[in-house]
C-alpha atoms as one frame of an Amber mdcrd trajectory, in Angstrom:
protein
  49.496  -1.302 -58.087  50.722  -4.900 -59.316  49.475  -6.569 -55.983  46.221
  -4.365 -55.946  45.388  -5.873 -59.573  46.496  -9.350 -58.652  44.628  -9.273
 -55.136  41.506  -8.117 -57.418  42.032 -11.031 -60.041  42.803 -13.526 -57.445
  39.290 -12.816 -55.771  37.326 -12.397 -58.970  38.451 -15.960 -60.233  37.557
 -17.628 -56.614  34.039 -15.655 -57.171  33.422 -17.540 -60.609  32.771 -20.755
 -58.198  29.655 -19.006 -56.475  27.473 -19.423 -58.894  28.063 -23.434 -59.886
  27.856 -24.011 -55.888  24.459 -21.742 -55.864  22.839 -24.597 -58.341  25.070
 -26.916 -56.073  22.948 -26.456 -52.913  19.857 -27.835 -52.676  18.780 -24.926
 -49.703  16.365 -21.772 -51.364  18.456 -18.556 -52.143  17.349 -17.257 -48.276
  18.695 -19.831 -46.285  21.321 -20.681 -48.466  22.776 -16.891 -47.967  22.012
 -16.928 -43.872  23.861 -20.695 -44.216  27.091 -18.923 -46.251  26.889 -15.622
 -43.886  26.750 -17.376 -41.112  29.562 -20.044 -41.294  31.728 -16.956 -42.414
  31.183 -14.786 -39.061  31.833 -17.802 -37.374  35.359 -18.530 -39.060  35.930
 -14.790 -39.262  35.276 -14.587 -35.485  37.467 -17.829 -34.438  40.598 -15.853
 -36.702  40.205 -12.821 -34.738  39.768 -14.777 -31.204  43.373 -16.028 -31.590
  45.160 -13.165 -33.613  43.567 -10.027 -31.651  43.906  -8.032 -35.314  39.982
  -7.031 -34.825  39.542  -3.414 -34.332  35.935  -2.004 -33.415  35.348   1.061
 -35.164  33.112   4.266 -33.563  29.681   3.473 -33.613  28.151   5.634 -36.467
  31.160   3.778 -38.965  29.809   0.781 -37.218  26.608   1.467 -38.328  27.107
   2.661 -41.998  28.965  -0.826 -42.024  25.630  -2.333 -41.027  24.282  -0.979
 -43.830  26.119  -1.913 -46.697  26.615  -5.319 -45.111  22.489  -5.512 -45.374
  23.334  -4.879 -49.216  25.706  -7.633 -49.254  23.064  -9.728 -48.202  20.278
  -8.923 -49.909  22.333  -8.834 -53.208  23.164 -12.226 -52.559  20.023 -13.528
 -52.049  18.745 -12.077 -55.475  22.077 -13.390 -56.652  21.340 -17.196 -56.121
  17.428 -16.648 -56.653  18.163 -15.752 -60.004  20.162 -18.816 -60.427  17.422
 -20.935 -58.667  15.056 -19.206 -61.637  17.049 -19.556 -64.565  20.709 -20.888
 -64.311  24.175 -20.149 -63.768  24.296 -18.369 -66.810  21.788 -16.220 -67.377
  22.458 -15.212 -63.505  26.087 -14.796 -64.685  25.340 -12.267 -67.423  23.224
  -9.707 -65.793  25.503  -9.587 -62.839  28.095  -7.929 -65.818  25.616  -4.910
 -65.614  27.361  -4.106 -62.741  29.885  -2.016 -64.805  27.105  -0.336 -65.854
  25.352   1.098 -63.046  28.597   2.022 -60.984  29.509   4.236 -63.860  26.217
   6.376 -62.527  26.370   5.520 -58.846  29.914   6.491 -57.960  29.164   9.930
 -59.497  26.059  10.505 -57.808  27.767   9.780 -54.467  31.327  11.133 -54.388
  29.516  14.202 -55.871  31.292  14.330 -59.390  30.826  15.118 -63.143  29.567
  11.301 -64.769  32.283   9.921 -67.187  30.693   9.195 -70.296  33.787   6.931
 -71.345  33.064   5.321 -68.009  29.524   4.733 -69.669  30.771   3.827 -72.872
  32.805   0.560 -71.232  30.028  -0.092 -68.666  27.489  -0.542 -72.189  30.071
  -2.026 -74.195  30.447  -4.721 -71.284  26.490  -5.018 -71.101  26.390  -5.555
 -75.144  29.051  -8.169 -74.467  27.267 -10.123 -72.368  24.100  -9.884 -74.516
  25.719 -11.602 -77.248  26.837 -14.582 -75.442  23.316 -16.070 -74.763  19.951
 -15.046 -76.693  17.373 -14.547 -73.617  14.999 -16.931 -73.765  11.397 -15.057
 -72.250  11.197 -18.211 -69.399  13.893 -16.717 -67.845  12.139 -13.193 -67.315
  12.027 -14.080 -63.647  15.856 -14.587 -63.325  16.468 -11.789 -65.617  14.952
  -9.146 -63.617  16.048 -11.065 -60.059  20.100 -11.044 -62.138  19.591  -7.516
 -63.019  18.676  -6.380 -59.620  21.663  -7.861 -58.269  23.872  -6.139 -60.100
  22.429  -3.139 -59.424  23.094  -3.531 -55.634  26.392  -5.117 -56.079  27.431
  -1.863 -57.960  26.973  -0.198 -54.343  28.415  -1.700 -51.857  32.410  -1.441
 -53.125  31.390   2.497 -54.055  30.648   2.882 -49.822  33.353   0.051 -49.148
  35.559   2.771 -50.843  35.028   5.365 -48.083  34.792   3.270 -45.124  38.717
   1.765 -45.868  39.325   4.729 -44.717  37.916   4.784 -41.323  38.680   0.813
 -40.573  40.836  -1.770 -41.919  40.046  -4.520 -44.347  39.796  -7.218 -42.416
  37.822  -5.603 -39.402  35.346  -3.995 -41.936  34.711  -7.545 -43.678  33.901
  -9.359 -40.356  31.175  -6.611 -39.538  29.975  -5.863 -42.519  29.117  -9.614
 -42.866  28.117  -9.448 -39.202  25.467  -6.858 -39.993  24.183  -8.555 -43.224
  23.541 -11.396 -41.455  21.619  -9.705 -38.347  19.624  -8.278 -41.475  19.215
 -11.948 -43.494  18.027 -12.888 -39.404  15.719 -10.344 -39.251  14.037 -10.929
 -42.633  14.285 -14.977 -42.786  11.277 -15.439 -40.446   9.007 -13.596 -43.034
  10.578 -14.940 -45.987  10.469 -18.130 -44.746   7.045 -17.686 -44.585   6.185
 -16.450 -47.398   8.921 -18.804 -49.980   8.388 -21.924 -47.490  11.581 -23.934
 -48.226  12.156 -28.486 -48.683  14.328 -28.290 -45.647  16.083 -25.747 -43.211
  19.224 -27.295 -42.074  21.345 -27.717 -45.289  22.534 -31.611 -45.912  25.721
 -33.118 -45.133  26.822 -32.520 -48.971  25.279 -29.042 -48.675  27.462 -28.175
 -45.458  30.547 -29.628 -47.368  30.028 -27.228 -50.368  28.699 -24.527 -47.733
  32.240 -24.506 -46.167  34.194 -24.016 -49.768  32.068 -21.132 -50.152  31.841
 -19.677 -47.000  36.181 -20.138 -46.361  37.241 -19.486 -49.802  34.849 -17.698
 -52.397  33.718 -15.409 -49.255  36.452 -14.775 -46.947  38.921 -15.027 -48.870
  37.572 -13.473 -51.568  36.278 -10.520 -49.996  39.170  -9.454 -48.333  41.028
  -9.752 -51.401  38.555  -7.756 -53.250  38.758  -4.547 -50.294  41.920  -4.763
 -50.433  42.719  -3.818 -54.044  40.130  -0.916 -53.394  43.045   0.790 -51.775
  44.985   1.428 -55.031  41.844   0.600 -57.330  38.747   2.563 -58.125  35.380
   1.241 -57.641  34.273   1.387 -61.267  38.024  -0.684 -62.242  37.258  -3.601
 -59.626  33.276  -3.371 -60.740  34.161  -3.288 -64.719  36.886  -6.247 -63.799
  34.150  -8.299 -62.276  32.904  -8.520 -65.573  35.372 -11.579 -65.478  33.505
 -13.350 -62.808  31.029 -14.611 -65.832  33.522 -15.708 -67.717  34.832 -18.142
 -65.333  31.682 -18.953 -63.775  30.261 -19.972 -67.482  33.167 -22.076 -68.273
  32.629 -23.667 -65.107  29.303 -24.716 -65.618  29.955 -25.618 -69.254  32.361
 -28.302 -67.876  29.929 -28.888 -64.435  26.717 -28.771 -66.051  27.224 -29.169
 -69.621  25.362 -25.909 -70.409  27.840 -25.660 -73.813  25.295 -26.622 -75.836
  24.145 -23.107 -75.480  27.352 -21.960 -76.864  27.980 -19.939 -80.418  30.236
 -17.571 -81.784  28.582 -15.231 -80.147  30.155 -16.464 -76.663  33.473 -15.457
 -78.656  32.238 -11.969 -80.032  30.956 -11.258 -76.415  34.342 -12.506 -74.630
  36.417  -9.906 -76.694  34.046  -7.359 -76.073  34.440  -7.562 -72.546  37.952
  -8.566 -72.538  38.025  -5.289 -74.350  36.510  -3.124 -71.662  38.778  -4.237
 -68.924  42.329  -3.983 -70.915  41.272  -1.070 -71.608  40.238   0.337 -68.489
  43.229  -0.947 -67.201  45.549   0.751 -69.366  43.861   4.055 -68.631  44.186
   3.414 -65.130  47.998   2.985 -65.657  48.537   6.155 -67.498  45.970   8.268
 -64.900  48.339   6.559 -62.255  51.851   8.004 -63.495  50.579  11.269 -64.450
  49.606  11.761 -60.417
């Protein structure tokens, strides 16, 4: 259980860097997600070349895979798009919604009673969150683009959940991402179209930061993250995400000077998260050594 929570932490702190490297970038949210999915399949698919660990699973697994690896994607792009139309922060508030909608999605699809305490933390996290930054209406665009996100990241570590149990973690990252970005590939042409970008081929600063994202706040990161889902539920590794904007706001305090937004209520919302996870974590414990 230790390792499971330290994996989890590990991989949420490493996540915190996506969204300072999102304003990094100069690509549009599209191409910068192909750019990051790509480079990762590629490294992924080099590791598994020499160390022969890569199992294929049966084609209808492979295929749900597909799937959530589509959500992957697509939660990215409106991920970075909401950074691209606001900023690191505002993106990295509504993503703590997350908490929030998993504490409806996980019942709906493992079939169970919803836990209203479950509810309680997700809204407590949400209220949080509200109180570190007032909204400012010119961010409506990232707002709703933020919010979305989170609602699709809630997903994919609910279905991650029951495929761990048809494949291992590292096979199911490599194509998962695989079928995310056949998905991105799929859609770019149209999107491209439609959100017609500077430049298509990302700059030599652009590839550098590309890599650190793609090698560390993706593979690494994801792995670590499935991997705690063995002893962890979904709604404790979604509710401990609620970290990720912690770090990531910090980071572009000290990046991007954004502390001039800061007030006390950056403190009241900090505990108030804070608050949701120890204590999700302590009921976790005590669930844990009853079974």
């Amino acid at each position: 259980m230790k390792k499971a929570f330290l994996q989890l932490h590990t991989a949420i702190f490493l996540a915190g860097f996506t969204g300072v490297l999102g304003r990094l970038i100069t690509l549009n949210e599209g191409l910068l997600v192909w750019w990051r999915i790509f480079l990762t399949v590629v490294t992924l698919a080099i590791v598994f070349l020499f160390s022969r660990q890569l199992r294929m699973p049966a084609a209808p697994t492979l295929a749900r895979i597909g799937a959530v690896g589509a959500l992957v994607a697509l939660h990215w792009v409106f991920f970075y798009g909401s950074i691209k139309y606001s900023n690191v922060s505002i993106s990295l508030v509504c993503f703590s919604a997350i908490g929030f909608f998993t504490a409806f999605f996980e019942p709906l699809i493992f079939r169970r009673r919803i836990d209203w305490l479950e509810v309680a933390f997700g809204l407590l996290a949400i209220l949080g969150v509200y109180l570190i930054f007032h909204f400012d209406p010119q961010y409506k665009t990232g707002i709703i683009l933020g919010l979305t996100s989170a609602m699709l990241a809630a997903l994919f570590p609910i279905f991650n959940k029951k495929l761990l149990e048809e494949t291992d973690p590292q096979s199911l990252t490599f194509f998962e991402l695989s079928g995310g970005l056949l998905a991105l590939s799929l859609l770019l042409p149209f999107y491209v179209k439609a959100f017609p970008p500077d430049h298509l081929i990302p700059t030599r600063a652009d590839f550098l930061w590309l890599l650190v994202l793609s090698w560390f706040c993706t593979v690494l990161a994801f792995n670590l993250s499935i991997s705690s889902l063995k002893r962890i539920s979904p709604f404790t590794v979604n509710l401990s995400y609620n970290l990720e904007p912690i770090y990531g706001i910090f980071l572009a305090f000290v990046i991007y000077h954004e502390n001039q937004y800061l007030s006390i209520g950056f403190y009241y919302g900090f505990a108030l998260i804070m608050l949701t996870v120890v204590l999700q974590t302590i009921r976790l414990y005590k669930t844990h050594r009853r079974k």
